[in-house]
N, C-alpha and C positions, 0 to 999 in steps of 0.2 A: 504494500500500500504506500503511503504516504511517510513511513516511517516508524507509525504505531507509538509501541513507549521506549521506543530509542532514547536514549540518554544524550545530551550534547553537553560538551563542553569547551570552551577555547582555553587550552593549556600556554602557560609562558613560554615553556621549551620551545615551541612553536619558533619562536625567533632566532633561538641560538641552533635548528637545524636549517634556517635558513641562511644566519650566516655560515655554517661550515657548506653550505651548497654554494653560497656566494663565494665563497673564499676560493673554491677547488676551480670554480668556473674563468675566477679572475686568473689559478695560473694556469690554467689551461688556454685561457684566451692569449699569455703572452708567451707559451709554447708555440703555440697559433699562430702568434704577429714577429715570431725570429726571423723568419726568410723576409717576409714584405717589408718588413722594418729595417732591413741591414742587406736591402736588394744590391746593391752594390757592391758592397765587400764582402757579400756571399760567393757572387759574380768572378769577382777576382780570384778569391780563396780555392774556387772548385775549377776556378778556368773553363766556366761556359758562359753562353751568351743568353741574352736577354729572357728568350724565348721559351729556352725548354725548364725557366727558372717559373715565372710567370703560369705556363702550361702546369707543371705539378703543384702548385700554389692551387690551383683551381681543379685539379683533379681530386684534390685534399677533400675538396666542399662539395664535392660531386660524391666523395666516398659516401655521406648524409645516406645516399640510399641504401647499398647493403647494411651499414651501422643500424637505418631503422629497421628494415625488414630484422636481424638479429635479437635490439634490443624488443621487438615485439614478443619473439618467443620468450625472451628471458625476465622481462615486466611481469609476464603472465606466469611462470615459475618462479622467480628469485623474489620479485620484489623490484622497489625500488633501488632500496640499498644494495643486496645485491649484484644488480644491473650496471649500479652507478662504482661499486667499488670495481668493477671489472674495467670499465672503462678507464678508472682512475690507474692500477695498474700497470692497464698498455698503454697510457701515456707516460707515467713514470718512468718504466722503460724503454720507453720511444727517445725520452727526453735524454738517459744517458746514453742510447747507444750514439745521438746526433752531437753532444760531445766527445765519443770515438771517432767519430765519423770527421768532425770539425779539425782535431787533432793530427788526423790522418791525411786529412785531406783527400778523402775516398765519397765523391760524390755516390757513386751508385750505393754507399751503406747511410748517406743523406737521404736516398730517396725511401730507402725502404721503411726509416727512423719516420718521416715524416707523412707517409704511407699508415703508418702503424697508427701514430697519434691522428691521423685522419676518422679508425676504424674508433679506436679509443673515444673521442671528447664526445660525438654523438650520443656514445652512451649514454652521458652525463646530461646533456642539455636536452635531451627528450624528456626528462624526466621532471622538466619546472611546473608544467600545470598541475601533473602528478601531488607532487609536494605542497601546491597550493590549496589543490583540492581536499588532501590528508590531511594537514594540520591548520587551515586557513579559512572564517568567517566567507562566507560571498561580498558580504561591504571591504574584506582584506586583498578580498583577490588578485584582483588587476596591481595593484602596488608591489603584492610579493612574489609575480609571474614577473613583474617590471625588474625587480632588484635582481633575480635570480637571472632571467633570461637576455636581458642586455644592458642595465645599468653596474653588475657587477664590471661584466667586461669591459664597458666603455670605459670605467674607471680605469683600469687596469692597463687597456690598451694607452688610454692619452696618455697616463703616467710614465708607460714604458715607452712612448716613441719618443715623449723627450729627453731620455736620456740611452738610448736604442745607437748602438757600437754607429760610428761610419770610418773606423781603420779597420782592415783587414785582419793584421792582428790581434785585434780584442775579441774576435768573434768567439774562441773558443773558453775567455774566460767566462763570458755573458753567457753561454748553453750552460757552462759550470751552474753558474750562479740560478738561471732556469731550472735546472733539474733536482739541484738541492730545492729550489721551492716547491715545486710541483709534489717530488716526495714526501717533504713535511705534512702540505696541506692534505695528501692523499692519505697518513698515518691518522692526522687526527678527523679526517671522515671514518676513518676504519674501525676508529676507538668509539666514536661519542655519538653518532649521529643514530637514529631509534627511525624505525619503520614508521611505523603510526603510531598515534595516542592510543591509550588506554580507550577512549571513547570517541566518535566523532565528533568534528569541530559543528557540522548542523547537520541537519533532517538530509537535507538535497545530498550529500554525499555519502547517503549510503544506498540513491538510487540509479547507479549505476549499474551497468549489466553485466557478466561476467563473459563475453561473447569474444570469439577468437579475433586475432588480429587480420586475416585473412575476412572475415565476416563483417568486422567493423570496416573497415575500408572501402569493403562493398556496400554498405548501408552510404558512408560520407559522399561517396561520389556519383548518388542519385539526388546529392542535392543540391540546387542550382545556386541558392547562398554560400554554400560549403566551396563550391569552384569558381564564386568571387573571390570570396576572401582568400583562397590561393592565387590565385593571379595577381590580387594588390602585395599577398605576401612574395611572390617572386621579385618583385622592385622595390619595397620597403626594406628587404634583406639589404642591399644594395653592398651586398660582401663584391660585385665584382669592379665597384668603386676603389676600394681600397686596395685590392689586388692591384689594381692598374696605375694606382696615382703618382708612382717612380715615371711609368712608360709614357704617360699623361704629361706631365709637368716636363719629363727628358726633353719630350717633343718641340718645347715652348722656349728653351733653353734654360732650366733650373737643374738641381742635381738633389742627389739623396739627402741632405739635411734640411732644405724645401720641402720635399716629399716626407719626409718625418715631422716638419712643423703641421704642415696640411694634416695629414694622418691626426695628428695631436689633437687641433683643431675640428675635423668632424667628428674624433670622437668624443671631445667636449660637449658641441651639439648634440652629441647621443644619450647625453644625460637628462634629457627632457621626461623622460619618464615619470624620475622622481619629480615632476610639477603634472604631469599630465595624468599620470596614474590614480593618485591619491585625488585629484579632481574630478577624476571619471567616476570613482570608487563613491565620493559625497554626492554626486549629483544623483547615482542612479538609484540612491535609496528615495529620490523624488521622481525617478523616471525611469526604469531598466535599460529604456532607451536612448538614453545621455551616450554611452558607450561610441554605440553606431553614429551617432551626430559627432563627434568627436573625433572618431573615425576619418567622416567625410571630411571636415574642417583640415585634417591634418593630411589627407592626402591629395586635396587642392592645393597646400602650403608645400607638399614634394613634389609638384609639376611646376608652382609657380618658381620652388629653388632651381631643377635642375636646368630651367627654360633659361633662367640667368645666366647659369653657371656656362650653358652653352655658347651664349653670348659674351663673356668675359674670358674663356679660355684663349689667350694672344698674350703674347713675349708684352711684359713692361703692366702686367695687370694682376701683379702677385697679389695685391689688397682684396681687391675686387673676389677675384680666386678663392681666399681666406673665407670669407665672409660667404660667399656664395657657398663652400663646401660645407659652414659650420650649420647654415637652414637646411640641406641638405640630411647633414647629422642631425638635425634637431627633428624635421618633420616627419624622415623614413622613419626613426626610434620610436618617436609618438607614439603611430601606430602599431609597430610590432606588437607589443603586447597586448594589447588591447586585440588585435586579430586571435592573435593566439585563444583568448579566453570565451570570446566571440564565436570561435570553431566550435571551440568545447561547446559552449551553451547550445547552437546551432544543431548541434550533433549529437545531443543529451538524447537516452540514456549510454551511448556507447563512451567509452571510457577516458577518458584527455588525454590519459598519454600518448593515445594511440590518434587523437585530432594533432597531437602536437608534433609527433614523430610525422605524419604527412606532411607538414606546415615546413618544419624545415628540411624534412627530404626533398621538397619539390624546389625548395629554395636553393638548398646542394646543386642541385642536377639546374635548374637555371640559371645557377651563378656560373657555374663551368659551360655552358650553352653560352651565355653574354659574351666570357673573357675569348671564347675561341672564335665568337662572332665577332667581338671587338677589331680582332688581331686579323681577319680575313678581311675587314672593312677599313681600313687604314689606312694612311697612303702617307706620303713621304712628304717631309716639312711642317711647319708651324700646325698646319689644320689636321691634322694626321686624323683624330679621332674625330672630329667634328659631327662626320656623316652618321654615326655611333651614339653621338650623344644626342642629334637630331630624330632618329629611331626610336632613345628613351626617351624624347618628349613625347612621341605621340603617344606609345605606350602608358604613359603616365596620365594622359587625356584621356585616354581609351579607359583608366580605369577609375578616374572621374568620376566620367558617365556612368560606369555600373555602378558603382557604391552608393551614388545620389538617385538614381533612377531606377535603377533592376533590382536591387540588393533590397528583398523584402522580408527580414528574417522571421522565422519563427522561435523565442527566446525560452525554447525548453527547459533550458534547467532551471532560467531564473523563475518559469511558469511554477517547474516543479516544488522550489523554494515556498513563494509563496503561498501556495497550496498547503505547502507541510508548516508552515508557519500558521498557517489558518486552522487546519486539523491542532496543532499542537496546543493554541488557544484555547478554541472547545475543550478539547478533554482536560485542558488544567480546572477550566470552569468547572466542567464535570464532576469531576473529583473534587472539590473542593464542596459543592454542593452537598457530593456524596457524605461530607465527614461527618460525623457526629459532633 
């Protein structure tokens, strides 16, 4: 039913599994940002060129799809925890073998190191709505999908690209310094972090379904809301932004410490979250619907960036550049998570992790589509990318239109919330009645 006399409660711990998830994600995200961060004196170190550096960067985010399909089976047997310490693991030792590798100067055991941590971090980032759903209020939601699933990393990221190697030789103390973190933070997820509470956090989270990942995915992609919000999430990812923005900025005449400020800078912009989230979060105990209006607002504010940004890319417009990439950061971010939670509700009773694990699968597999679309659409001098970036404006118009016009959701879980909130009413009344 609606829950019956399910017991609820919001536990404190709640927060401190969230930070050891925030924490694991941040050094996972700057295992993640070593190559793009230190695209130069990777270059030199391994003595290859641009391309097949770029190319595996984006094969990384295209792994997304075996990782989900995997972490599907193992959510459904292991757990969260489970699932997530595995991941944590094969990045761990992803992260030292790419310190051999650095040391050696043996590209091909770079590729394999970063290969590995491709299959690895997936594990870990399918599992935010999961967690949110577990130990997190509906009015918490969106804020702690937002920390976990991109305002940890942003952090992480801006911090590390400002001070992100560009000698050749420091590269292999910085993986050093990488992989001791990565291991720390993966020892104290291993110790302290707890599946679920004792009880649920509300009613709506114990109406989920127990139905296969092969099953759920079938139900998602009969639904024509569900492959909006995919399509807005393949350009709000906008990971093949960042892959590109050495090869971007080369083109204009800047070099890797530009490319590292920029990096910095959108990821700044990516902390929009913590303002947008926690505002989604208040509004829609006045409206369910605040969410999706929020949505649109923010993914009109990433066409109206990148429309700029196209316009501004030319030698002697680094300001311009700055500022264009940091709206960029600020209005894709917005959104992310709010899609994320959006799916899930969309797609109630089938399970979030399993909404979240498609959301970024599809985001993988289009990031790695853009960056190899990018580099086929290119052409030589200042404008190189141009025709690329006039592409993602329309696309970004295209998806406009759907989210303002097509995009008519049906908001099942928060229907099922209320509902259980309603039932849960009555029967206290009930009972109360009932006492002597």
């Amino acid at each position: 039913g609606l829950g019956g006399r399910v017991k609820t409660r919001l536990y404190p711990e709640r927060w401190l599994m969230l930070f050891l998830y925030s924490l694991n994600m941040c050094t996972c995200t700057i295992l993640s940002s070593l190559l793009p961060s230190s695209q130069i004196p990777a270059m030199k170190l391994y003595g290859v060129a641009a391309y097949p550096l770029v190319t595996l960067m984006s094969v990384v985010v295209f792994l997304s799809l075996p990782a989900t399909i995997i972490s599907g089976v193992l959510f459904k047997r292991f757990g969260i925890k489970g699932t997530c310490s595995l991941g944590l693991v094969l990045s761990a030792v992803s992260a030292w073998v790419m310190v051999f590798a650095a040391k050696s100067r043996m590209w091909e055991l770079q590729i394999a190191a970063t290969l590995l941590a491709g299959i690895g971090g997936p594990l870990l980032a399918n599992a935010c709505t999961g967690l949110s759903a577990a130990w997190f209020g509906e009015d918490e939601r969106n804020i702690s999908t937002a920390i976990g699933s991109t305002v940890a990393g942003a952090v992480a990221g801006a911090v590390f690209n400002d001070y992100a190697v560009t000698a050749e030789g420091e590269l292999v103390e910085e993986f050093f310094i990488c992989a001791a973190l990565v291991t720390l933070s993966t020892a104290a997820y291993l110790m302290i972090y707890i599946e679920t509470p004792p009880t649920p956090p509300t009613r709506d989270a114990t109406g989920e379904t127990g139905m296969s990942a092969s099953a759920a995915v079938g139900e998602m992609f009969k639904d024509k809301n569900f492959l909006i919000l995919l399509f807005l999430f393949t350009l709000d990812g906008y990971g093949w932004g960042l892959i590109l923005v050495t090869s971007i900025l080369s083109n204009i005449g800047y070099g890797q410490h530009e490319a590292d400020v920029i990096m910095s800078i959108a990821r700044y912009g990516s902390l929009s979250p913590l303002i947008v989230s926690p505002l989604a979060d208040y509004l829609r105990k006045r409206d369910p619907r605040w969410p999706v209006w929020i949505t649109q607002i923010s993914q009109a504010g990433s066409f109206l960036a990148t429309l700029a940004l196209s316009v501004c890319l030319q030698p002697g417009m680094f300001e311009y550049v700055a500022v264009c990439f940091f709206f960029v950061g600020f209005f894709t971010t917005a959104a992310a998570p709010l899609l994320l939670e959006l799916a899930a509700d969309v797609t109630h009773p089938t399970p979030a992790i399993y909404s979240a694990g498609v959301c970024l699968t599809v985001f993988g597999v289009s990031t790695f589509g853009f960056v190899q679309l990018s580099q086929a659409m290119a052409t030589k001098g200042t404008g190189g990318y141009l025709h690329f970036f006039w592409m993602q404006n329309v696309l970004f118009f295209v998806s406009v239109i759907l989210v303002t016009f097509v995009f008519s959701p049906d908001l099942k879980r928060s229907k099922h919330s209320q509902q259980a909130k309603g039932f849960g009413s009555r029967q206290a009344e009930e009972e109360a009645v009932a006492r002597p």
